[in-house]
C-alpha positions as CSV (number, residue, x, y, z in Angstrom):
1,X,144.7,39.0,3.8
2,X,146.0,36.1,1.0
3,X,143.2,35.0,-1.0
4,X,143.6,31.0,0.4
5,X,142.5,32.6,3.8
6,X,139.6,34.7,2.6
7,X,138.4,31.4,1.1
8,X,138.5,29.0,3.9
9,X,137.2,31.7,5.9
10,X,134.1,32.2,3.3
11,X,133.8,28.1,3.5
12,X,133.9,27.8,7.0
13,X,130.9,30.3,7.1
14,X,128.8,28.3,4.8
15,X,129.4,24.8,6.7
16,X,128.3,27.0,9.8
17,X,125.3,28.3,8.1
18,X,124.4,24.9,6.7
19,X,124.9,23.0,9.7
20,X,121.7,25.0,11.4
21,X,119.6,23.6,8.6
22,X,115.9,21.7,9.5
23,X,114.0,19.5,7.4
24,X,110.5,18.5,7.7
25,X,109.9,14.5,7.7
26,X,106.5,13.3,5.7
27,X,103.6,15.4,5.8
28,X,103.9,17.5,8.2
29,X,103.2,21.6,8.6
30,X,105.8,23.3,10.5
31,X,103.8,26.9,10.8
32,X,102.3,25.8,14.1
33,X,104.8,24.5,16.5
34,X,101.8,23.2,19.0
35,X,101.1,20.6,16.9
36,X,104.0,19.2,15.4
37,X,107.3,17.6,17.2
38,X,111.0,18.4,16.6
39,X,113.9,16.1,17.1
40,X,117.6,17.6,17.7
41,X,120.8,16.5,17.3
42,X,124.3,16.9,15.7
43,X,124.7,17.6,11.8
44,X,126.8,15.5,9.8
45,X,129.0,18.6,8.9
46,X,129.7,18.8,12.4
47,X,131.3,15.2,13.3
48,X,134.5,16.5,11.5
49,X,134.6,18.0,15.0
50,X,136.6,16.6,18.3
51,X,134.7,14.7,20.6
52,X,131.3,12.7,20.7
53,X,128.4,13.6,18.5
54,X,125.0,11.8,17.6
55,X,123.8,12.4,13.7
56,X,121.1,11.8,12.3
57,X,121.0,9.4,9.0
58,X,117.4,8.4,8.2
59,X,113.9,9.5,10.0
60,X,110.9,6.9,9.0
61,X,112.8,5.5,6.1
62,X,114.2,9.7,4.7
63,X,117.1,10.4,4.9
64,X,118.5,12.9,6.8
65,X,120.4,16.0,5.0
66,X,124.0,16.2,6.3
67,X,123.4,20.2,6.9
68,X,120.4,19.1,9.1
69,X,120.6,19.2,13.2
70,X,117.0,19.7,13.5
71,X,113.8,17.3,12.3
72,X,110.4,18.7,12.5
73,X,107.9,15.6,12.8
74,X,104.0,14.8,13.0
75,X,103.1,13.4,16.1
76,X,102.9,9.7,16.8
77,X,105.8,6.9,16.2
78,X,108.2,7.5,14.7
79,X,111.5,5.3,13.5
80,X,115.5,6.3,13.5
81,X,118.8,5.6,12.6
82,X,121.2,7.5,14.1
83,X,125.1,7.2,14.7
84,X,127.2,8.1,17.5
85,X,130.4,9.4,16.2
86,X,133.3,9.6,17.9
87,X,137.3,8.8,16.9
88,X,137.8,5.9,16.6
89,X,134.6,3.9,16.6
90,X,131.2,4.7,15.0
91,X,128.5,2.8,16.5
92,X,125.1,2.8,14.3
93,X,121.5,2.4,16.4
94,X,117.9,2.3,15.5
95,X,115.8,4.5,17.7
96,X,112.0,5.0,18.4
97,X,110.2,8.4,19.5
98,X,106.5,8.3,20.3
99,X,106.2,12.0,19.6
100,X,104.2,14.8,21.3
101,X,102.5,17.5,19.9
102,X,104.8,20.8,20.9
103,X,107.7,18.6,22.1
104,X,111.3,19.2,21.7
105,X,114.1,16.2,21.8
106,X,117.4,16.1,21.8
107,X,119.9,13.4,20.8
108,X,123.1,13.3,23.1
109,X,126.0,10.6,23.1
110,X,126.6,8.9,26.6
111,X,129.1,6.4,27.2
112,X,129.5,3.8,29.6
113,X,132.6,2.7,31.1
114,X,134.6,2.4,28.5
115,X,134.6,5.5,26.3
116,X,133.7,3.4,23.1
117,X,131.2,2.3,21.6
118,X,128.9,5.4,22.4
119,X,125.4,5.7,22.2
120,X,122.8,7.9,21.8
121,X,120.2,8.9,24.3
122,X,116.7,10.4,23.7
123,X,115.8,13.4,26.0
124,X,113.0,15.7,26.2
125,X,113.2,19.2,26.6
């Protein structure tokens, strides 16, 4: 196998790797998933990716790693800004999530009638 190949083969393993990342967002202990909330959604490293996908930028004024899909939160209020990503228009939104203890969300894109601008939609799972 030429050594170019071995390479982007070894890279495209470590964006895949990275792109499952999580981050925790203030205070928060992750140890006990009863009591703490965890928001989904696309990583940055995947938008170089066809088709529609909803990254994270900034959760209550941090921002957001570009490996990181997945937020683990306190409960209570909290504050995003996201981007729905998709060729050839990025359309920037400011969310809020009045967080559970033990819930699980997930950021999706959804478009209207036309395909662009999209936007992101909060659902619980």
């Amino acid at each position: 196998m030429p050594q170019i190949t071995r390479l982007a083969l070894l890279a495209g393993a470590a964006l895949l790797i990275q792109s499952c990342a999580s981050q925790n967002i203030g205070n928060v202990d992750s140890s006990d998933p009863k009591r703490v909330a965890v928001i989904s959604a696309d990583s940055e490293l995947s938008s170089w990716l066809p088709g529609l996908v909803v990254v994270m930028k900034e959760v209550d004024g941090v921002t957001v790693a570009a490996s990181t899909h997945r937020v683990t939160v306190a409960p209570g209020l909290h504050k995003l800004t996201v981007e729905c990503q998709g060729a050839p228009a990025t359309n920037t939104q400011f969310l809020e999530i009045d967080a559970r203890p033990g819930a699980r969300y997930q950021l999706s894109p959804s478009i209207g009638r036309s395909a662009y601008p999209c936007k992101a939609v909060v659902e619980e799972k």
